[in-house]
C-alpha positions, 0 to 999 in steps of 0.5 A: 212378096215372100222369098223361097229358098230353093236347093238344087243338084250341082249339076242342074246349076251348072246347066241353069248357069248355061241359059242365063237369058232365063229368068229362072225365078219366073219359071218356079213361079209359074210351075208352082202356081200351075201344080196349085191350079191342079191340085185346087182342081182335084180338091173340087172335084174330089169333095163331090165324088162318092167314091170310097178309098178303096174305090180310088185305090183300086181304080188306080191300081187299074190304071197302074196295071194297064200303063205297065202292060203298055210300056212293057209293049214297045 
């Protein structure tokens, strides 16, 4: 199995070095492999849409927009 080296804040160490009874490399690994899940998910759904770029971009800036107004409520 190949090996990743992996940099991390000082202080994000000094806390993994609290839970030493979790097996840290476990954790990645199941991270990374979900984000692949996810993006393989969007590769396959997005090779059938007929959406253009522009349409993507103003649908997210929809979205953008909407989730700002929520915040801003609380």
């Amino acid at each position: 199995m190949p090996n990743v080296t992996l940099s991390i804040p000082e202080a994000l160490h000094e806390k993994m070095k609290k839970h030493s009874e979790i097996r840290w490399s476990e954790v990645v690994r199941k991270t990374i492999s979900e984000k692949i899940e996810d993006l393989e998910l969007m590769e396959k759904l997005s090779k059938r849409s007929k959406l253009t770029q522009a349409d993507v971009d103003e649908i997210a800036h929809k979205i953008n927009r909407d989730v700002f107004k929520e915040l801003n409520k609380r």
